[in-house]
C-alpha positions as CSV (number, residue, x, y, z in Angstrom):
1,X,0.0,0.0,0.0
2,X,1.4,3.2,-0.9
3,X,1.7,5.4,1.6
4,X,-0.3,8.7,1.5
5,X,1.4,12.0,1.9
6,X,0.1,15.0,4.3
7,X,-2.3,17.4,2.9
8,X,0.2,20.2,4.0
9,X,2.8,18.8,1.7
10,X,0.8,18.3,-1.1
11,X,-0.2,22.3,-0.9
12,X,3.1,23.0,-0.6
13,X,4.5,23.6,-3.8
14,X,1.5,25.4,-5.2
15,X,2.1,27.5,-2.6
16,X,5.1,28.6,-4.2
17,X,4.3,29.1,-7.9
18,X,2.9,33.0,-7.4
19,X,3.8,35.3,-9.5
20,X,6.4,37.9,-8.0
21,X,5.0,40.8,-6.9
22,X,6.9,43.4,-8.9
23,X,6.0,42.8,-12.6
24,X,9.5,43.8,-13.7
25,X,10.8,40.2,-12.9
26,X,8.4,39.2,-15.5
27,X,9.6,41.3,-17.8
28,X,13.3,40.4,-17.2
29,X,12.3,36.7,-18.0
30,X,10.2,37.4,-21.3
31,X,12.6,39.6,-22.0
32,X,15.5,36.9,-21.4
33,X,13.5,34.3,-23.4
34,X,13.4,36.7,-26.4
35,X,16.9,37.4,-26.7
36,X,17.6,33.7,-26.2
37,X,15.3,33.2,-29.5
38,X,17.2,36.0,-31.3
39,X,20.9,35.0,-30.8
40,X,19.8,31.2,-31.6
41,X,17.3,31.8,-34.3
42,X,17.6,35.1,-35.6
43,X,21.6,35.7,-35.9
44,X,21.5,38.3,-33.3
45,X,25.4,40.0,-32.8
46,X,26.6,38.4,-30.0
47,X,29.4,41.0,-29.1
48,X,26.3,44.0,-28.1
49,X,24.8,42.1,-25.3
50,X,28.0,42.1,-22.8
51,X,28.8,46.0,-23.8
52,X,25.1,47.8,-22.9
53,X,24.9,45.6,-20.0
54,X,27.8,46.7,-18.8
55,X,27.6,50.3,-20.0
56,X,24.3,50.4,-18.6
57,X,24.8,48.9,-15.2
58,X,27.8,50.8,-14.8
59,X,26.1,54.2,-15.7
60,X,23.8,53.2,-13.2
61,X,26.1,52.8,-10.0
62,X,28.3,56.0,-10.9
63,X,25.0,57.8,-11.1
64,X,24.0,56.6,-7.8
65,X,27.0,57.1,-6.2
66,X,27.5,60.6,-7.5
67,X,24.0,61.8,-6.8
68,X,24.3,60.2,-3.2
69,X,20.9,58.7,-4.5
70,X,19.5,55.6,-1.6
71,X,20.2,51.9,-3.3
72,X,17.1,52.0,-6.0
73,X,18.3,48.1,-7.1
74,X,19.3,47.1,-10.9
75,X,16.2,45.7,-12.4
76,X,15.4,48.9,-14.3
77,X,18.9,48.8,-16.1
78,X,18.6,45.4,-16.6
79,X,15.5,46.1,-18.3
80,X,16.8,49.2,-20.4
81,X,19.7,46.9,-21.1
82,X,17.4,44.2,-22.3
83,X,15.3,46.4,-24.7
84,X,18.5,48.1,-26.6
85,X,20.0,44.6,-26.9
86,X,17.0,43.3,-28.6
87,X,16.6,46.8,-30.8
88,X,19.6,48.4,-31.5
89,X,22.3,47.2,-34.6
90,X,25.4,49.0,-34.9
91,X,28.5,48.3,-36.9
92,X,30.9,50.1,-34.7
93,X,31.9,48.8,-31.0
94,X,31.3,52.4,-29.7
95,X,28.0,52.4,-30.4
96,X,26.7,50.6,-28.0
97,X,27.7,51.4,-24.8
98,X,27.3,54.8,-25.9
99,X,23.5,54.3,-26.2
100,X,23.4,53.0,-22.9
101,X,24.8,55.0,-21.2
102,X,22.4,58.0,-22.6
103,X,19.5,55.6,-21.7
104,X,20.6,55.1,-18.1
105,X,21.5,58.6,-17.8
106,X,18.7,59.9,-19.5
107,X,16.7,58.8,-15.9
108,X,18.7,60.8,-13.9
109,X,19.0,64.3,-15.9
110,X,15.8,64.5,-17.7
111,X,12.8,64.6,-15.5
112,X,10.0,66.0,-13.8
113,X,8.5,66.1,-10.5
114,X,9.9,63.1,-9.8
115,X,9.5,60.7,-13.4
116,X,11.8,60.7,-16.1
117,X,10.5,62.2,-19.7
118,X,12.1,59.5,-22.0
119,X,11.6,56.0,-22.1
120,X,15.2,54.8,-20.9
121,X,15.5,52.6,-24.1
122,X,13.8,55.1,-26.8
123,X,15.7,58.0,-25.6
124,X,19.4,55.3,-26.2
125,X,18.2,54.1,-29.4
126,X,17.1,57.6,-30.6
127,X,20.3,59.3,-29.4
128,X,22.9,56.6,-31.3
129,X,20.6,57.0,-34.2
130,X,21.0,60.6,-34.3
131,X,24.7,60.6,-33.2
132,X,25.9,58.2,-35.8
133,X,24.9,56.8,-38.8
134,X,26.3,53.8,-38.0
135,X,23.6,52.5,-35.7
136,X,19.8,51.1,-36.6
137,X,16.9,49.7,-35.6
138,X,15.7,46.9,-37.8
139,X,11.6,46.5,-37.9
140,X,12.1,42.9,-39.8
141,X,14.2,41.6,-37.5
142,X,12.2,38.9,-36.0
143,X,11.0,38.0,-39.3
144,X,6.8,37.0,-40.0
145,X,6.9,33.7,-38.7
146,X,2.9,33.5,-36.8
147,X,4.0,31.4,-34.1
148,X,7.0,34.1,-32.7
149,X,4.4,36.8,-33.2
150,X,1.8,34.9,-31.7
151,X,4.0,34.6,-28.3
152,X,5.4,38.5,-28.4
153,X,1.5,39.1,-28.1
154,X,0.7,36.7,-25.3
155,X,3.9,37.3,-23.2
156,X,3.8,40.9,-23.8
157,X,0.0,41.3,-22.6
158,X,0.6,39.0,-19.6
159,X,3.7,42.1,-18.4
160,X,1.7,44.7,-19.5
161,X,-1.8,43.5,-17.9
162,X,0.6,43.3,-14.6
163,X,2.7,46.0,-14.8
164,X,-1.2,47.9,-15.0
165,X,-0.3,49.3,-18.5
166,X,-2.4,47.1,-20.8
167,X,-4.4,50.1,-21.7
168,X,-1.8,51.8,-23.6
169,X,-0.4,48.9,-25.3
170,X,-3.9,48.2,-26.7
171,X,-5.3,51.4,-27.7
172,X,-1.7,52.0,-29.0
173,X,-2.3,48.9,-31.4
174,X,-6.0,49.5,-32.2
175,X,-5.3,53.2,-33.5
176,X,-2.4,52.2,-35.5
177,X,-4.5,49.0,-36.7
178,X,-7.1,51.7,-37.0
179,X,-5.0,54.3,-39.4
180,X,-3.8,51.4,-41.6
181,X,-6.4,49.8,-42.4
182,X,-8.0,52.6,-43.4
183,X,-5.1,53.4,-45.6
184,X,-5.4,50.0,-47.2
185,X,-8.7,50.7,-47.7
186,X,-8.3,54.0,-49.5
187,X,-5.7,52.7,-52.0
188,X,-7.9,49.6,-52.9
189,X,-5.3,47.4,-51.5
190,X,-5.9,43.3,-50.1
191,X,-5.7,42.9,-46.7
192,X,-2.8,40.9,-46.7
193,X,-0.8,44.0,-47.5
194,X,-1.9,45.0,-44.1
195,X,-1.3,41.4,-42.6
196,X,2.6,42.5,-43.8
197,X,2.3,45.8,-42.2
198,X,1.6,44.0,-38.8
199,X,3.9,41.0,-39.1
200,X,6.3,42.5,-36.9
201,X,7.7,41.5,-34.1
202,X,9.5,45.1,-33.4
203,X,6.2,46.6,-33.4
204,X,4.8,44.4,-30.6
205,X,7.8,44.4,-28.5
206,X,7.2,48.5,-28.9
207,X,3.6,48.2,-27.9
208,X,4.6,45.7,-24.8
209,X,7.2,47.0,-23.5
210,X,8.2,50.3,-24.2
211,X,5.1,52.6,-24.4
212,X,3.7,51.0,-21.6
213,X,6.3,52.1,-19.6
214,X,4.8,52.9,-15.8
215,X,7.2,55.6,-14.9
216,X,6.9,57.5,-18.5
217,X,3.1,57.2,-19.1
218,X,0.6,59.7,-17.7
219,X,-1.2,58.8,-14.4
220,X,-4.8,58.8,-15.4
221,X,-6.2,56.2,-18.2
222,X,-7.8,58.9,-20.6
223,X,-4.1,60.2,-20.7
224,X,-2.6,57.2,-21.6
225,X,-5.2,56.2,-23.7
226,X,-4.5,60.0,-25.3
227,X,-0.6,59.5,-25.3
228,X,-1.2,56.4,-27.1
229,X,-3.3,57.7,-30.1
230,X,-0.9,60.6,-30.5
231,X,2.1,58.4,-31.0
232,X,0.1,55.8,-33.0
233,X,-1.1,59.2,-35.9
234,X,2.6,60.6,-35.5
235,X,4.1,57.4,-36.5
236,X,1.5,56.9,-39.4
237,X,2.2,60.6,-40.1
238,X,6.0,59.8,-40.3
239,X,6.0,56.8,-42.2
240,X,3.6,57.8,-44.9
241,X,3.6,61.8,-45.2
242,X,8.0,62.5,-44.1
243,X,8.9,58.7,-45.1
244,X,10.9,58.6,-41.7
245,X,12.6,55.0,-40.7
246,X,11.4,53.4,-37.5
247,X,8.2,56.1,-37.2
248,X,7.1,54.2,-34.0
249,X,10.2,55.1,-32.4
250,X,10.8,58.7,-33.1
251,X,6.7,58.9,-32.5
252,X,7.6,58.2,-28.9
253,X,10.4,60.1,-28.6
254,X,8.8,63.2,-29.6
255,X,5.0,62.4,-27.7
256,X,7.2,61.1,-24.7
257,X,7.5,64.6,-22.7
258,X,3.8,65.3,-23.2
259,X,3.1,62.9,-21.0
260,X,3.3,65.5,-17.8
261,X,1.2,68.3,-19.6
262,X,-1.6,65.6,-19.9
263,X,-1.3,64.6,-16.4
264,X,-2.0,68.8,-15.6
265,X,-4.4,69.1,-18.3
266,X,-6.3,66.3,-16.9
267,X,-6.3,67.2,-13.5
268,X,-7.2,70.7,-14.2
269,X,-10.1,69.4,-16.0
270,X,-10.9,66.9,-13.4
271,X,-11.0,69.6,-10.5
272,X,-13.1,72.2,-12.7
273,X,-15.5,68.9,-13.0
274,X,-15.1,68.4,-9.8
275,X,-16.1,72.4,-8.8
276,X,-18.8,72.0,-10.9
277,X,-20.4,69.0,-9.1
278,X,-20.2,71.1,-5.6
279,X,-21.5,74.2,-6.1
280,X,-24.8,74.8,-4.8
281,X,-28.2,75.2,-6.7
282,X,-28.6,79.3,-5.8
283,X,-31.7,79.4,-8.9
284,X,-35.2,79.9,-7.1
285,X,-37.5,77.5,-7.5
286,X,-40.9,78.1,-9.7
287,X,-44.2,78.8,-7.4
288,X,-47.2,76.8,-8.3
């Protein structure tokens, strides 16, 4: 007779299998299993990995250290580290580190009231694209394959739904689904033009896990929800009226610092609402 075990043991290990706390260790794994799939499958350079890692975690320290800043931990430069990695191509060793170390540094020098403007990783990729011409961001990257699409969108929900973000990343997709369609539509194109137009991993890993950014998007979900349709026209705006590279990227480097003018506008409008709502009835009343 086999013997049985105690129910306390048996509850044990599903005790364990919660999911930790701070969404960002989710995003360091997903993260981790994407640049896995790109340096196996997708003949990712294997020299930029150990120099923004580095760069970026060094940046990090010296910035603390200099700023006499309390011990904030690493996973934010891991995750900034992680992004530029799976975005950024260069053809010079300089590049690199160079874009992390504006990314990391970018956190410390540009904000307000508290939040950085940029997106760490936008404001790295943007700054070695604009420093040299030597550095790039390739859209087709990940190639069109369903499947690897397929798990960018699951995985990158699951961080985003967490991280309490999912707003953005959808209406960020549904008004750029929204705007090219629409131009599909107006040229008398098939839809599997716009099936290409989508089959992109870059675009998903954008809508995952850059613009939904906590610390970079506004506060209230009308703002993000507005912050996410103005990057979503100014990348279709880029692309099809300027013919700019990598629209989605600049969009949110350019949209990024509206983010605290739409936290003000909205609370300005929410406290004239808000007046509104409390001030008494002084109209006298009709006599029968």
């Amino acid at each position: 007779m086999t013997p049985r075990l105690p129910p306390r043991l048996l509850r044990l290990p599903l005790r364990r299998l919660r999911l930790p706390a701070d969404p960002r260790w989710l995003q360091i794994a997903f993260l981790s299993l994407f640049l896995a799939l790109g340096l196996g499958a997708r003949d990712f350079p294997f020299w930029h990995a150990p120099l923004i890692f580095t760069a970026a975690l060094a940046t990090q320290a010296f910035a603390v250290r200099i700023l006499r800043l309390p011990e904030v931990g690493w996973l934010s430069p891991v995750i900034t580290a992680f992004g530029l990695t799976l975005l950024l191509r260069a053809d010079a060793p300089w590049i690199p580190p160079v874009a992390a170390f504006c990314a990391i540094a970018s956190k410390f020098v540009l904000r307000w009231r508290g939040r950085h403007l940029f997106n760490p990783a936008n404001f790295g990729l943007c700054a070695a694209m604009l420093v040299s011409g030597h550095a790039w961001c390739s859209p087709a990257q990940w190639g069109e394959n369903a499947a690897v699409l397929l798990w960018f969108a699951a995985l990158g929900f699951a961080v985003a739904h967490r991280a309490f973000r999912s707003d953005v990343s959808l209406a960020f997709l549904a008004a750029f689904i929204a705007l090219r369609l629409q131009r599909v539509l107006l040229l008398g194109q098939r839809l599997p033009v716009l099936e290409h137009q989508l089959a992109s991993g870059s675009l998903l890993l954008f809508a995952f896990f850059m613009i939904s950014d906590p610390k970079t998007t506004p506060r209230s979900r009308a703002g993000r929800l507005a912050l996410a349709c103005a990057v979503a026209g100014l990348a279709h705006a880029l692309q099809f009226v300027w013919f700019v590279r990598n629209p989605v990227v600049w969009a949110l480097f350019v949209c990024a610092p509206l983010s605290p003018l739409i936290d003000l506008l909205v609370t300005r409008v929410q406290d004239a609402f808000g007046r509104l709502k409390e001030k008494p009835c002084t109209a006298t009343p009709h006599l029968v």
